[in-house]
N, C-alpha and C positions, 0 to 999 in steps of 0.2 A: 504493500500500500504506500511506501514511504515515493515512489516515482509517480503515481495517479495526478496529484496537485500541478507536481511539474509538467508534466503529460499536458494537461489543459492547457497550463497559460504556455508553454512554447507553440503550440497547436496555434491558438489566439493570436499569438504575437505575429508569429508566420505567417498568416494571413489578415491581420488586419495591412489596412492600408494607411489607416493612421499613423502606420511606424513606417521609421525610418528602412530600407534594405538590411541594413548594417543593426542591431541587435545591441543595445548597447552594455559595455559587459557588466552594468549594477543587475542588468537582467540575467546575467547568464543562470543557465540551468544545468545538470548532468547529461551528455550523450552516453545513449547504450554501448556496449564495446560494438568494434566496428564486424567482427565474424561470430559465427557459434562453438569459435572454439573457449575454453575456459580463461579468464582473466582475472587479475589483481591488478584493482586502478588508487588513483590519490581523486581527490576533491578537496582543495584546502586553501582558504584565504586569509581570514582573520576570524574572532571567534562570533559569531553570530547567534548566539546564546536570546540574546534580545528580541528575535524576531517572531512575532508568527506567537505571541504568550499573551495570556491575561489572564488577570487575576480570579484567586484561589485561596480558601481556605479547607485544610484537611486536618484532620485528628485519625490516629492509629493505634493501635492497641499495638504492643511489641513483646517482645520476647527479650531486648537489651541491644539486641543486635537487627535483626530480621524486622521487616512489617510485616504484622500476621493479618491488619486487616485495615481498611481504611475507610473515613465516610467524610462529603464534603458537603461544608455548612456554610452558612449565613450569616453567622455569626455567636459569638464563643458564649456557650453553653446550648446551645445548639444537640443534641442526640448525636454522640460521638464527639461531639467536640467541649464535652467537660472539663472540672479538673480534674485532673490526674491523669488524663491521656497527653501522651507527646503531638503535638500542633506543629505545623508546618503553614506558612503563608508564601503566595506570591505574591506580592502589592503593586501594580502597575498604575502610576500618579495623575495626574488631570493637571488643570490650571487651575490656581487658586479662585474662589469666586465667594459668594455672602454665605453660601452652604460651607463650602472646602476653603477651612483658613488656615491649615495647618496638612502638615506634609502633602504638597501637591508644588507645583510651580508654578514662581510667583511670576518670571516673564520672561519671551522669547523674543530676540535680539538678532540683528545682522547688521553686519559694516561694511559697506560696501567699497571698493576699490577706492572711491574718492574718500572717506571716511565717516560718509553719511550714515546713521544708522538709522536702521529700521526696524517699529516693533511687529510682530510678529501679531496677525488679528485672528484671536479665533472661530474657526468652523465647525467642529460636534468631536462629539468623543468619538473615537474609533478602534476599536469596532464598539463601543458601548456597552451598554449592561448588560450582562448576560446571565444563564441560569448560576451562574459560579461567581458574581460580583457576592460580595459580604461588606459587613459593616466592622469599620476601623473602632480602635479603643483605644485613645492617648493613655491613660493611666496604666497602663500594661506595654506601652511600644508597641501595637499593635497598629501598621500604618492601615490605611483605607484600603478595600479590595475595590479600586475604581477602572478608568482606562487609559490607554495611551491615547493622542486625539490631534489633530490637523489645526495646521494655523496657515496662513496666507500671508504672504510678503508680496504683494501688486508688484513693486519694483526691484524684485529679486527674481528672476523669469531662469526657469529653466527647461530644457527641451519638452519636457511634458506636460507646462503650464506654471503655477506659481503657488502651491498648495505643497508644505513641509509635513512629514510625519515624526512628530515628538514622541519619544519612549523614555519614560524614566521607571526602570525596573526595581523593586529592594523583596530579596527574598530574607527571610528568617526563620524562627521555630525558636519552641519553649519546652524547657522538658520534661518529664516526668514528674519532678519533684520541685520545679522554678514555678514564680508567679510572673514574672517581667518576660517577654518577650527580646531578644537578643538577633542584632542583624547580622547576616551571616554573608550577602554579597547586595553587591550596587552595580546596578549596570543603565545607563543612559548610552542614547542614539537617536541624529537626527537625519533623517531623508529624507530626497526631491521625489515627489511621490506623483502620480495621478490615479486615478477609479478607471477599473473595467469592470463590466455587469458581466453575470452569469450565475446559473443555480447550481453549480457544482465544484464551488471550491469548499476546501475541506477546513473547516473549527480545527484549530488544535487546542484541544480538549487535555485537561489536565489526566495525566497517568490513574488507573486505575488496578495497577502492578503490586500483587501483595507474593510473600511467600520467602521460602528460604533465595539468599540472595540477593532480595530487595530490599537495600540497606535504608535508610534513617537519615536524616540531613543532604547536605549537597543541592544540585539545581535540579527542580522536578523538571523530569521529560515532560517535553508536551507533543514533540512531532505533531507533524510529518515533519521530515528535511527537506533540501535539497529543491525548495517552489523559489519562481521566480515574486511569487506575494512574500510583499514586507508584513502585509498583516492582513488580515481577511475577516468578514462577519457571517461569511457563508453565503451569501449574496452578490456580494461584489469582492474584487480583490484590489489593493494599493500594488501598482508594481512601482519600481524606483527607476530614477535617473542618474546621470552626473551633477553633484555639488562642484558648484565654481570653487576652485580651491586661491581663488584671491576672497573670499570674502571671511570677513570672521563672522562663525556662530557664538550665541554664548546664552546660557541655559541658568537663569535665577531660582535658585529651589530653596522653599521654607522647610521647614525638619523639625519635628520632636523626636524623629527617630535618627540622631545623630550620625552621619559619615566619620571615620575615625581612620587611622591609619594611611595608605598608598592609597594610589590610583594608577591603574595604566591610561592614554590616552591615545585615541587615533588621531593626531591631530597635531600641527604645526602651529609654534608661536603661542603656546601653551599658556595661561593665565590661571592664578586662583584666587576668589577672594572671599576670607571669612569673617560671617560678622554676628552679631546675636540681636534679636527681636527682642521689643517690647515686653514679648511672652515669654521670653527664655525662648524662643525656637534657634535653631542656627537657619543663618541664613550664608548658601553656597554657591558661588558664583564662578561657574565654569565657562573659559573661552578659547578660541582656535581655530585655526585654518583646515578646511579639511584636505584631506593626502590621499594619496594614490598608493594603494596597497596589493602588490603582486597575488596573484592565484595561482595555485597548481594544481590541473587536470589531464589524465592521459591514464591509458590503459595498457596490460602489457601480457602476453600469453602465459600464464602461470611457465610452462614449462619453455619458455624464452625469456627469463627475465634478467634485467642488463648485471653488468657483473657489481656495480654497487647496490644493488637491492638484495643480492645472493649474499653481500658479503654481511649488507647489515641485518639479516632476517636469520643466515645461515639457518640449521637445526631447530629452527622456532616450530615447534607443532602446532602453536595456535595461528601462526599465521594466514592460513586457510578460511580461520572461523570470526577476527576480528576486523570486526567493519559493516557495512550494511552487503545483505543479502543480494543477488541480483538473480534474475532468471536466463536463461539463455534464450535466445531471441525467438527459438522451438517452444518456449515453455517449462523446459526444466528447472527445476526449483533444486535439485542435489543430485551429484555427480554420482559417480560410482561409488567412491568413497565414503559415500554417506555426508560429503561438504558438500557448503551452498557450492552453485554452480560457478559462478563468480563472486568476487569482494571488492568492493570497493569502499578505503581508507577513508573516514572523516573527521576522526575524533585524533589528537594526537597531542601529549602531553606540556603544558608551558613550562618544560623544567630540560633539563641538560640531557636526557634522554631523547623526548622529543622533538631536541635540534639538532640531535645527532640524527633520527631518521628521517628528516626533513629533507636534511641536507644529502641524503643518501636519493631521496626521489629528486632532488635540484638535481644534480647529477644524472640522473636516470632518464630524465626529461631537457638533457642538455643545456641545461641554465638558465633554462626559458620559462617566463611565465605563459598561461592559454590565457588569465584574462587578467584585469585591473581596477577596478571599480575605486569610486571614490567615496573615502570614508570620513565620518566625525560621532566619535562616539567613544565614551570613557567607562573602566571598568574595575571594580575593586579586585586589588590583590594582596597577597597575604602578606602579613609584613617580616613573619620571619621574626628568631630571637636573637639578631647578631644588634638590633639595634635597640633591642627591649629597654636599656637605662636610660637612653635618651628621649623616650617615648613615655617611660610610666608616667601615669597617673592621667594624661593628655586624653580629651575624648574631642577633637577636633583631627581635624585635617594634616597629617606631615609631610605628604608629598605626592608630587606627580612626577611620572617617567611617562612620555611619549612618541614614537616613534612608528615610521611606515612602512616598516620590516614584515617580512611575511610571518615571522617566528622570533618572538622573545622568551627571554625569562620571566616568570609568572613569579616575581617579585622585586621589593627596590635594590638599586645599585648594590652589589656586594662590596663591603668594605677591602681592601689588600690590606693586608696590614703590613708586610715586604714592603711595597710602592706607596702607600700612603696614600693611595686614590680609589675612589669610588667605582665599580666597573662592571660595564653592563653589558650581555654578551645578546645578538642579534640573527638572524639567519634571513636570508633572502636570495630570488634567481639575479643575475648579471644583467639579464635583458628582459627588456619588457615586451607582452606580444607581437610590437611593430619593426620589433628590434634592436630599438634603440638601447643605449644604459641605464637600468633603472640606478637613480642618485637617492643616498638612505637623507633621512631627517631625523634627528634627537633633541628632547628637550628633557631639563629634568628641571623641575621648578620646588625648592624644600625650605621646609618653613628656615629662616636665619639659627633659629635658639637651636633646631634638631642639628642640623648642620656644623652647629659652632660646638656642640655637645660631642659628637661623632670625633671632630678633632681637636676639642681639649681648647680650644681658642676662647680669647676674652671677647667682649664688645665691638674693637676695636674693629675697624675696615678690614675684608678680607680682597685678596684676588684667585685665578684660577686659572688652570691650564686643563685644555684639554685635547685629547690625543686620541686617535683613530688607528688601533694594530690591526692590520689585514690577518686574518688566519697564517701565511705563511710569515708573519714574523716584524714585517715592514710596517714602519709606518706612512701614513697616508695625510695628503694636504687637504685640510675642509675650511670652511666659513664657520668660524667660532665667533661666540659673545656670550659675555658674561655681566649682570647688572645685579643689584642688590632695590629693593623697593618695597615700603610698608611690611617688612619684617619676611619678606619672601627673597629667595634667592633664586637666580633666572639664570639659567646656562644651555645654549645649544649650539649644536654641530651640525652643519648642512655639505649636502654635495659631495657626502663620502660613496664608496662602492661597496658593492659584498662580495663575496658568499657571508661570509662569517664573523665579519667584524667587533674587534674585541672596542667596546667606547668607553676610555679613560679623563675619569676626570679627578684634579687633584686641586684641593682647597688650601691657600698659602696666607700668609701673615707675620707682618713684619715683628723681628723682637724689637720690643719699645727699648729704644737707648735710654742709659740715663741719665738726668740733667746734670749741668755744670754746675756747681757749688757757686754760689753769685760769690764777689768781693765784698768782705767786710768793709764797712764805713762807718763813720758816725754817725749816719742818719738816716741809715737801712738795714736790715736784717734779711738772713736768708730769707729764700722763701718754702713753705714746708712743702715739703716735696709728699704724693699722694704713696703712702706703704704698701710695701710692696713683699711678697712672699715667694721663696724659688723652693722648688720640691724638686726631686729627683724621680724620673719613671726608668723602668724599664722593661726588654721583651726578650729574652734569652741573651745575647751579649752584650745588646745595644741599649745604652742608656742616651739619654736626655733629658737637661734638664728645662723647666716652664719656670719661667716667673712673670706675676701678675695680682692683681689682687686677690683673687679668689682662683689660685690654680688649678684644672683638671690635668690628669693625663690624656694622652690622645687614645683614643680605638685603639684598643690590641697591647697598648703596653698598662703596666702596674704602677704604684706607689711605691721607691723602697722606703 
């Protein structure tokens, strides 16, 4: 069932006349392999989590581990959704309005090439209420179960008219034995969208998956995959366009249900700004250019596969069985073997694993991407305990990384403690499908205090460098900038190359001299000079020592 959706709208798109010949690739969809013999394919761009979801409220009864059974409600105490069952929500947000004053957003923004900006007018919820919408509870963290919903920029025109589709996702759950509700991810996204009718696109309908296996937490499935719809009501579908990537988006969201930690971003020229409401709400101000983000698609005859897929899959027994199912073009559903007929790759991990088998289909696919689409859409991720002291206690915002890479690491910069630099590792094809070089973009924007905490630094002005290692060892020339502005720190690198780019950034500061002892006179005295304390740290041989008012050591070294 997971190809039916796409089935339709490529069907649609191929014959309307509406469209352009050329298909543009926010549209693309999956091609079947191209013979009936067996194949393992990739489908892979950015994480698309976002799409195609609306909100849900479920309660499960569990075993500790497993869901043994689920039922979805309308709101908490609800038949299954008491207390003492584990709760799971999707929240999908609106525009704030005299109902919705509190977690929804508060306004949508665009700056156009000259620097005009324009607010964003809205048009309806979409897809709207449905039988799975529920009602939110501030006093618990429970955001709103509302929709994602259309706004219109008249002078923001893009190929399929001038109507944007706003997603701001917050999944969470409560546990067994908790009364507060705790967020567990954040995912916004904005597109250039327009409406096609038809009575056959498919609800993705929240999971109704119980049983040994089906674990607890994480992001509910909703499928289908792989539709050229950004979001559907079962009537009509949103398909997308190309976003101008000169224009900044930028997304005002009010909260009781606070963001905290990282962000990834799709997006260029990166912005963030936090502030607190009247109400106590945060209020979160997200902005950026959006980017062009390679895709990988291509199939390959199981028993002809190129020698970097052999080398990276080797002895994998599973590799036959992970991935979506395909049929063969006869109908067959499983081989001889008792395996689907074909597989084709979607899911693939944002961790050092996952860039390792990326990078093995870039290769396999000659370093090319199939398509490109253009992106703006930011996503939480995990922050990781290498920075947990500079973070405790904070329940705001510390930082964004973003970048137009096909494949990151699914957390912030790693500290070196060797190099003293912050460093973030990327994967992407060389060319883009016209051929030309695709050029990577990085930004990392961290609040000043996390920053200044990371390397042990006072108040004082910092500066930065930063460096671009190609995999095989070299360094590479890019468009660097570095600024400092209302307690955030700005650093980005443009116009570097991949496959693998290692992106080093290192935070510097000068030791404060100290001053010259003025001349005594009769009729001056020194002057008191501000006290100052020097500590000793160190990290296996290397010491160094700080001095400052209130010394830290840097990441990775100690006190002696």
């Amino acid at each position: 069932m997971k190809w039916i959706s796409a089935l339709i709208v490529a069907i649609f798109l191929a014959n309307s006349a509406a469209v352009a010949a050329d298909i543009p690739d926010e549209q693309f969809v999956t091609l079947k392999p191209p013979t009936d013999d067996r194949y393992t394919g990739i489908n892979f761009a950015f994480n698309e989590t976002e799409k195609n979801t609306m909100s849900s409220l479920q309660g499960f009864t569990t075993d500790g581990v497993d869901a043994l059974s689920r039922s979805t409600c309308s709101k908490l105490g609800d038949p299954g959704c008491e207390a003492g069952k584990y709760l799971q929500y999707n929240s999908q947000l609106t525009l704030c309005n005299t109902i919705q004053i509190t977690d929804c957003v508060k306004s949508v923004t665009a700056k156009d090439s000259s620097g005009k900006i324009h607010v964003g007018k809205f048009v309806e919820d979409y897809p709207g209420k449905t039988k799975y919408t529920y009602e939110g509870n501030p006093s618990v963290n429970l955001p709103p179960g509302s929709s994602s919903f259309i706004v219109d920029f008249p002078e923001i025109a893009h190929k399929g008219g001038t109507q944007y589709l706003v997603i701001v996702s917050i999944l969470g759950n409560r546990g067994l034995s908790e009364t507060i509700f705790t967020m567990e991810d954040f995912t916004t996204a904005i597109y250039a969208v327009s409406k096609i009718q038809g009575d056959n696109f498919i609800l993705t309908e929240p999971s109704t998956a119980v049983g040994k296996g089906v674990n607890l937490g994480g992001r509910p499935k909703t499928g289908p995959g792989g539709t050229a719809c950004v979001q559907t009501d079962g009537k009509s579908c949103l398909i997308a366009w190309g976003l101008d990537v000169n224009t900044e988006f930028s997304l005002s969201l009010k909260l009781s249900t606070k963001i905290s930690g990282w962000l990834h971003g799709r997006f260029s020229e990166a912005k963030s700004e936090i502030a607190t409401a009247s109400d106590g709400d945060q209020i979160v101000t997200l902005s950026g250019k959006p980017v062009v983000v390679p895709g990988l698609f291509g199939w390959f005859e199981k028993g002809k596969l190129p020698s970097s897929l052999i080398k990276e899959y080797g002895e994998d027994k599973f590799v036959d069985v992970q991935g979506a199912g395909w049929q063969s073009n006869l109908g067959q559903s499983y081989g001889p073997d008792g395996r689907p007929y074909s597989i084709l790759k979607t899911a693939f991990g944002y961790d050092e694993g996952g860039l390792k088998e990326i990078l093995a289909w870039i290769d396999a696919l000659s370093d090319k991407s199939a398509y490109a689409p253009t992106v703006w859409s930011a996503k939480s991720i995990r922050s990781g305990s290498q920075f947990e002291r500079c973070m405790k206690g904070q329940s705001t915002l510390s930082g964004i990384v973003a970048t137009n890479a096909t494949i990151y690491i699914g957390a912030p910069p790693k500290f070196n403690d060797t190099e003293q630099t912050l460093d973030y590792k990327v994967a992407a094809p060389h060319y883009l499908p016209n051929g030309s070089e695709f050029k990577g973009t990085y930004n990392l924007v961290i609040r000043s205090e996390v920053a200044r905490c990371i390397y042990g630094f006072t108040d004082a002005p910092v500066s930065a460098t930063i460096s671009i290692v190609s995999s095989d060892g070299t360094n590479q020339v890019a468009t660097t900038l570095f600024s400092e502005k209302d307690g955030w720190i700005y650093l980005s690198a443009n116009n570097f190359t991949f496959s693998s780019p290692i992106l080093k950034v290192k935070l510097k500061q000068e030791v404060s001299k100290p001053l010259a002892t003025p001349t005594k006179s009769a009729t001056t005295s020194p002057a008191a000079a501000a006290k100052k304390t020097t500590i000793t740290c160190v990290k296996g041989k290397t010491t160094k020592k700080v001095s400052a008012k209130n010394p830290k050591c840097p990441m990775g070294f100690k006190k002696k």
